[in-house]
C-alpha positions in Angstrom: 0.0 0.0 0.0 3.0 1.9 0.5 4.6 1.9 -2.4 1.1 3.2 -4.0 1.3 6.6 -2.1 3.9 9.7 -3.4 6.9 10.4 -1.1 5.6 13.2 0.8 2.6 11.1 2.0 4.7 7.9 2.2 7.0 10.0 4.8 3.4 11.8 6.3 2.3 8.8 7.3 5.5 7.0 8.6 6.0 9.9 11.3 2.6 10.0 11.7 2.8 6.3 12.4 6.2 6.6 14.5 4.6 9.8 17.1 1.7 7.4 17.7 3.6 4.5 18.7 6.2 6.7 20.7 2.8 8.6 22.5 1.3 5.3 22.7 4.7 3.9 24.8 4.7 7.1 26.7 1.4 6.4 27.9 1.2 2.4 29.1 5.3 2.1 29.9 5.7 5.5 31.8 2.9 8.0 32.3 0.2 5.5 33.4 2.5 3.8 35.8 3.6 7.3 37.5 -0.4 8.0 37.9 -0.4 4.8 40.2 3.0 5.2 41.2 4.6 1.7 40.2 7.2 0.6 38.4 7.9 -2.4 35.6 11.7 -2.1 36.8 12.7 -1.0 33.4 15.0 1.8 35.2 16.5 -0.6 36.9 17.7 -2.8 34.3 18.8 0.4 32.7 20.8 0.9 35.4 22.7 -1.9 36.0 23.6 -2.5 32.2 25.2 0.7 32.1 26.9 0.2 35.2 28.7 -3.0 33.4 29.3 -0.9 30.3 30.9 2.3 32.9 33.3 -0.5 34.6 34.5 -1.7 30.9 35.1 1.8 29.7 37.2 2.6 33.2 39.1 -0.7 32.7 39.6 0.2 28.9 41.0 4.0 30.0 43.3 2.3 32.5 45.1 -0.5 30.5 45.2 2.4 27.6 46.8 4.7 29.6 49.6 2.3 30.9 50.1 1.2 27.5 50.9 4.4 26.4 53.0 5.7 29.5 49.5 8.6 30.4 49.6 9.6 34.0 45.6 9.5 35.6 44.0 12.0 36.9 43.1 10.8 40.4 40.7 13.7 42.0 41.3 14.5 45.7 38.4 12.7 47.6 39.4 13.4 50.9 41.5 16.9 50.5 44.7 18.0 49.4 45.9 18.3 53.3 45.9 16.0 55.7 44.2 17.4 58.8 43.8 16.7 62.4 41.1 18.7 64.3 42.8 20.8 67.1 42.1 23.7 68.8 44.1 27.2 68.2 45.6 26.4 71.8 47.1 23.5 71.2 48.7 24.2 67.5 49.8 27.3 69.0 51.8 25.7 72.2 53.0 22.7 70.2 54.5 25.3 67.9 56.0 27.3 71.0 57.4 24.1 72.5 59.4 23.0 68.9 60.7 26.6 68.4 61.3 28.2 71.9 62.3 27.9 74.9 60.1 30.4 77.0 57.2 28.9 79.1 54.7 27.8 76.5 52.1 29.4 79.5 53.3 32.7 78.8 50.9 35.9 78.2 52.7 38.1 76.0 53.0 37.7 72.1 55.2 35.3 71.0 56.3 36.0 67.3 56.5 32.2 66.5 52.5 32.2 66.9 52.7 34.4 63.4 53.4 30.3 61.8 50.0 29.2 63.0 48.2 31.9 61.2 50.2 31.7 58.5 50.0 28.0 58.1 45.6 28.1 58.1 45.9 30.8 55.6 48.1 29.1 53.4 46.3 25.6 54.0 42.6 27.3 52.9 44.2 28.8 49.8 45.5 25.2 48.7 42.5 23.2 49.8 39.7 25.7 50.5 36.6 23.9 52.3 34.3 26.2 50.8 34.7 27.5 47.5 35.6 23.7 46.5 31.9 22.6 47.4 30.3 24.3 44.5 32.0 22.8 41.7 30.8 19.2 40.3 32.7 16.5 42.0 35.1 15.0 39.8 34.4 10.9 39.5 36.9 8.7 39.5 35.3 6.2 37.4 34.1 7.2 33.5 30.4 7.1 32.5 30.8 8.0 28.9 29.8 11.5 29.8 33.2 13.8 28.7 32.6 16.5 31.4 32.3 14.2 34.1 36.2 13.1 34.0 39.5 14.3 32.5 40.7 10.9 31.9 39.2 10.4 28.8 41.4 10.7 25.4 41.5 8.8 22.1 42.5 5.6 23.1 40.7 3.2 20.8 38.1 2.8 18.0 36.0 0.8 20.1 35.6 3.4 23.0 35.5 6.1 21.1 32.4 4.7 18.6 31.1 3.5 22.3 30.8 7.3 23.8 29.8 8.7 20.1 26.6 6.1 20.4 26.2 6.9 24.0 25.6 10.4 22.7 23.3 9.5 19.9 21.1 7.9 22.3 21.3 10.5 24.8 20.3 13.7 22.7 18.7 11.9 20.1 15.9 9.4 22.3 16.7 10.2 25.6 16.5 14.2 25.1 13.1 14.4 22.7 11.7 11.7 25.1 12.5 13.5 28.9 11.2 17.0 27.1 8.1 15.4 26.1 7.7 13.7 29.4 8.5 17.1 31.1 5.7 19.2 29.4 3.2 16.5 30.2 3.7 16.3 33.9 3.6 20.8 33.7 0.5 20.4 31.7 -1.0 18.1 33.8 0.1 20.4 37.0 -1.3 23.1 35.9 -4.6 22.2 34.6 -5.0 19.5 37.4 -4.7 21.9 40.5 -6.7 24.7 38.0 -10.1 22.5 37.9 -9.5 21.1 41.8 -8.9 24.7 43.0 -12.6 25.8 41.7 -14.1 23.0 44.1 -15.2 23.5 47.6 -12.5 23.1 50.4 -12.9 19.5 52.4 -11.8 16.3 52.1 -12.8 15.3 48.4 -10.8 18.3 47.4 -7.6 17.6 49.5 -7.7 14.2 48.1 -7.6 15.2 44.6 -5.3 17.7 45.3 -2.8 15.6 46.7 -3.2 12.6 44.3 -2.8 15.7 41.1 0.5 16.4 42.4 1.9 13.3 43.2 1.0 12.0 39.7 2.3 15.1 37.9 5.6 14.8 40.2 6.0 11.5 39.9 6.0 11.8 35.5 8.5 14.7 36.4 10.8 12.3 38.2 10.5 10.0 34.9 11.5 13.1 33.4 14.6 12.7 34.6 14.8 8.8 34.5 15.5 9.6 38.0 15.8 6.1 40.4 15.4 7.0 43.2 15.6 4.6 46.9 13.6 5.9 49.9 15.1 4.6 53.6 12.6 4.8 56.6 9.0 6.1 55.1 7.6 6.0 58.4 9.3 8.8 59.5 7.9 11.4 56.4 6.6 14.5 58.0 3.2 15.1 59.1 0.9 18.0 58.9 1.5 21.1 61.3 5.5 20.2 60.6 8.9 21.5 58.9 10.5 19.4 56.7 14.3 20.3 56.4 16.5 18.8 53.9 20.2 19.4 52.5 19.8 21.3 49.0 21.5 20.3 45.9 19.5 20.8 43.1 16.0 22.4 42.3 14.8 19.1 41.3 15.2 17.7 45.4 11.1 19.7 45.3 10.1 16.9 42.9 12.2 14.6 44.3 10.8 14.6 47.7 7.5 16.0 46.4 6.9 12.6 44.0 6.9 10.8 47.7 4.7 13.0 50.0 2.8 15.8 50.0 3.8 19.1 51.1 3.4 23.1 51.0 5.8 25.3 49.0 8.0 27.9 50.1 9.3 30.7 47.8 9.2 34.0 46.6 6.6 34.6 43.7 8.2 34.4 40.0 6.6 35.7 36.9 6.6 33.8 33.4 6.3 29.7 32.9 7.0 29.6 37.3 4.4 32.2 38.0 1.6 30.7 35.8 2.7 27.1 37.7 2.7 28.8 41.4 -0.7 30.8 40.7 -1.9 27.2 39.8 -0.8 24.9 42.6 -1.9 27.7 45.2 -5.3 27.5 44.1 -5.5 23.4 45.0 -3.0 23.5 48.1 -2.0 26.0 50.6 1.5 26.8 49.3 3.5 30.3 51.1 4.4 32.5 48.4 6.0 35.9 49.3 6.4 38.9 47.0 9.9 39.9 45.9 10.1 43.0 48.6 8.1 40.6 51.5 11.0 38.0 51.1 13.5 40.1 53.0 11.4 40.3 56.3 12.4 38.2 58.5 9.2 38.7 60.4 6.8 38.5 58.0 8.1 35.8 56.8 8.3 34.2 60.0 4.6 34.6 61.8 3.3 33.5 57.7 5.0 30.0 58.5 4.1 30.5 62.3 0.7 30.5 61.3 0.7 27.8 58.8 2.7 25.1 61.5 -0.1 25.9 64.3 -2.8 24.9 61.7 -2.4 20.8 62.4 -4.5 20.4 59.6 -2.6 21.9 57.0 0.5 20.2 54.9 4.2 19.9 56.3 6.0 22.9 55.0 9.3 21.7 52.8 12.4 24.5 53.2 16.0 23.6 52.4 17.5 26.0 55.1 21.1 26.3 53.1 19.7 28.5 50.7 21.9 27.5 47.9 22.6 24.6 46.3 26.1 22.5 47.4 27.6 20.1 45.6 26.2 16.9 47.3 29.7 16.1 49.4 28.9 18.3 52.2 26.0 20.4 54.8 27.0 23.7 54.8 25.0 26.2 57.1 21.9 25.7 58.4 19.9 29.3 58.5 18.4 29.6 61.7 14.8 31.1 60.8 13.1 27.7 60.3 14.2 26.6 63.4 12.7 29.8 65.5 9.3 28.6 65.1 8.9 26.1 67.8 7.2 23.3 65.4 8.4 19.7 65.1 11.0 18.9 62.4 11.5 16.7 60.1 15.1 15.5 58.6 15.6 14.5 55.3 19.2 13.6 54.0 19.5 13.2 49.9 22.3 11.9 48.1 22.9 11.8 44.9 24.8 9.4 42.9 27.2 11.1 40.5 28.3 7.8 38.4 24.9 8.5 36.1 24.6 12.3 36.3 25.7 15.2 38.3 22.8 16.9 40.0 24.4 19.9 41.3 23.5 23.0 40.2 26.1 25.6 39.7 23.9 28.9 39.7 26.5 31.1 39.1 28.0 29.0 36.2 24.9 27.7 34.4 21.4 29.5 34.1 18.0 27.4 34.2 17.9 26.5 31.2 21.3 25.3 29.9 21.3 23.4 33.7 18.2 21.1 32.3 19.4 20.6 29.2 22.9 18.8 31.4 20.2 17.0 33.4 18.4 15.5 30.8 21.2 14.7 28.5 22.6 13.0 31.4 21.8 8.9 31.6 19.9 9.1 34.8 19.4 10.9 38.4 20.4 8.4 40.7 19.9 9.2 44.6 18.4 7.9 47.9 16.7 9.4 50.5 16.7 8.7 54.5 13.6 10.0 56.5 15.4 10.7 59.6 13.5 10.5 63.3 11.6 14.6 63.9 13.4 16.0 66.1 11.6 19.3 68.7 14.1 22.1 70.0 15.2 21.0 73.7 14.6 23.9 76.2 18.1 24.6 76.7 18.8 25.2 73.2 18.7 28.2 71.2 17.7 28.5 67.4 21.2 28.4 65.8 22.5 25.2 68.5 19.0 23.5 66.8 19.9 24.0 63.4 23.3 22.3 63.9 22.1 19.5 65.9 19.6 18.8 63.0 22.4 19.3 60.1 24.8 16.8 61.7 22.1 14.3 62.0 21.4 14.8 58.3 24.7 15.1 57.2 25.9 11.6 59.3 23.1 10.0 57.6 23.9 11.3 54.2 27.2 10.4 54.5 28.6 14.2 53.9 31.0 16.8 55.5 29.6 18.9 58.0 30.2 22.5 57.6 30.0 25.3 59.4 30.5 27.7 56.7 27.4 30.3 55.3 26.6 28.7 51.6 26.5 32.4 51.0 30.1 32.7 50.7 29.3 31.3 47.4 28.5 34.9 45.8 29.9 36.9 49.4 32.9 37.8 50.9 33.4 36.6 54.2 32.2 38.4 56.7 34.3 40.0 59.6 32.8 38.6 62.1 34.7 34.9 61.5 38.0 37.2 61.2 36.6 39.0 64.5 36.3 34.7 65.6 39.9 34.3 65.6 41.3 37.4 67.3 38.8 37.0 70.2 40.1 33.1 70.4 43.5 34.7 70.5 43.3 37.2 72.8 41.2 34.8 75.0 44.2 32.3 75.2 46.5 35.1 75.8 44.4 36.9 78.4 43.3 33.5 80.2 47.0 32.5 80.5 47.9 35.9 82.1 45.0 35.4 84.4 45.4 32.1 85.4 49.2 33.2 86.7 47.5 36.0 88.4 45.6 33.7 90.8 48.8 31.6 91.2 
């Protein structure tokens, strides 16, 4: 029958033929599975046979490399610099004791005490904790993805026809696939939560509401081809809670969101995010703040005061870094969320960077040119631990909270814990850390004096 039509219908009809079949996939192997949120474990599969094909290409690299006399590139995992945590005291005497022979109790300035100073400056130049956790982590493995490692060089035919196929797939299925995937979760968002916000608040309405999102979510995360492992789901917040997490990308929202139900926070955007917030706010209680309401600190607290004490309303879900780290470390918790007084609930995500680097690098790569690395990516691989809530103890203030609950998310996670502002990212530090050490100082030189007073 075919061969009857002229070319431009023969090639009509074969596309036509070819979008039907792909829609038709879309809909029985992906979008209707998401609406009831199972899996066939074709991710899976997915996952382990490119595992096998990263360990051959790694193997391949290494025998190439020895072959041809190349040094590897071996990324610093644990730091340039070995270091011991001790206190300014302690460096400062040991330094005293090796280089002079006055009392190392004594209260005036020794010159030698210069070298300590001299030797953390020097060290934080070399192997700076901070600036170091917002660029992508380096693997040590390759996964056919050329900005992921610097090992990777001509070596043969077979690797290199290996990664050009790789690529093929990626931008050529993979990239029209997650697109059309994408706009079909957004659609459904925000026509969804449009027709359940004209019906009457109660529990028919909640119910749709929360089922909406969760489906839309949940096509989102297949978006992504994002696998993702959930630890402990009895411990997911509850209403009148916080929900605190570490923050990596702007997809942990649908990552967290495609597994519970939650409220929003965030200041209110205009084109494709304002038509999506105006949308969701109508079906769910969400906290937006204008642009000039974001900055007061009071406002913004007795809005998310009021929404906690409501018992009935959804767990609020805030990511108290405010930036996005590179997924090795917790950098400062701010302490606003954690003034409140409501229960909260820790969540640790980590992201596995052998399929796709989540971070995103805001001041590198805008919105757009950051999805277009996700989704040419081979997959978002990550798990998330529901950690125990955890209430502020009466002796404890705010910022003592927010620490307690970052090391217990950052153990879990398996990541550094920092003490360091994420804001340092786009700031300078501030003078109050410099102010940190002189007072430290002086304290150890007037304490010594002091002490020998009493004597």
């Amino acid at each position: 029958m075919f061969l009857l039509l002229p070319f431009d219908s023969l090639v009509v009809n074969l596309l036509g033929i070819s979008l039907t079949v792909l829609f038709t996939l879309l809909l029985v192997f992906i979008i209707v599975p998401a609406i009831f949120g199972v899996s066939f474990g074709i991710r899976k599969v997915y996952m382990k046979t490119l595992l096998k094909i990263f360990q051959w290409a790694t193997l391949r690299i290494e025998r190439g490399a020895k072959e041809k006399n190349h040094p590897l590139y071996k990324p610093y995992v644990n730091g340039i610099i070995a270091k011991e945590p001790t206190s300014l005291e302690e460096e400062i005497k040991e330094i005293r004791r090796s280089g002079s022979g006055k009392a190392l109790d004594t209260p005036e300035f020794e010159l030698s005490d210069i070298f300590y100073f001299c030797r953390k400056g020097i060290e934080t130049i070399m192997d700076d904790e901070v600036t170091k956790r917002f660029s992508a982590e380096e693997l040590e493995s390759w996964n056919l993805l050329s900005r992921t490692n610097y090992n990777f060089q001509y070596i043969s035919l077979r690797l290199t026809v290996l990664w050009g196929l790789g690529m093929l797939i990626r931008y050529c299925f993979l990239l029209p696939l997650r697109i059309a995937l994408a706009f079909t979760g957004i659609s459904l968002l925000v026509t969804g939560t449009t027709v359940v916000g004209y019906l009457p608040n109660g529990r028919c309405k909640e119910f749709l509401s929360k089922h909406v999102h969760l489906m839309c979510y949940r096509i989102c995360v297949r978006a992504l081809t994002a696998i993702i492992t959930y630890h402990d789901r009895e411990n997911r917040p509850r209403n009148g809670g916080i929900c605190v997490a570490n923050h990596t990308s702007p997809i942990d929202v649908i990552i967290l969101a495609s597994d519970g139900y939650y409220a929003m926070v965030g200041q209110i955007h205009g084109g494709l995010m304002g038509v999506i917030q105006r949308a969701m706010v109508k079906a769910c209680p969400h906290v937006w703040f204008e642009r000039s309401e974001v900055k007061d600190r009071h406002l913004v607290a007795k809005r998310l005061t009021e929404h906690v004490q409501d018992k009935s309303k959804l767990p609020i879900l805030i990511f108290p870094e405010g930036t996005c780290i590179n997924n090795t470390s917790v950098m400062m918790f701010k302490k606003g969320s954690f003034e409140i007084g409501a229960t909260v609930y820790p969540v640790a995500i980590k992201y596995d960077p052998q399929f796709g680097d989540a971070f995103w690098n805001s001041s590198k790569y805008g919105m757009v040119t950051y999805l277009l690395r996700m989704m040419t990516s081979w997959a978002i691989v990550c798990s998330v631990w529901y950690l125990p809530p955890m209430t502020r103890q009466p002796e404890e203030d705010a910022v003592q909270f927010a620490n307690r609950v970052k090391s217990a998310i950052a153990r879990q996670g398996g990541l550094v814990d920092l003490l360091w502002d994420g804001g340092l990212k786009r700031e300078k530090v501030k003078d109050t850390f410099k102010e940190e050490q002189q007072k430290l100082y002086s304290k150890m030189i007037v304490g010594n004096h002091e002490d020998r007073s009493r004597s």
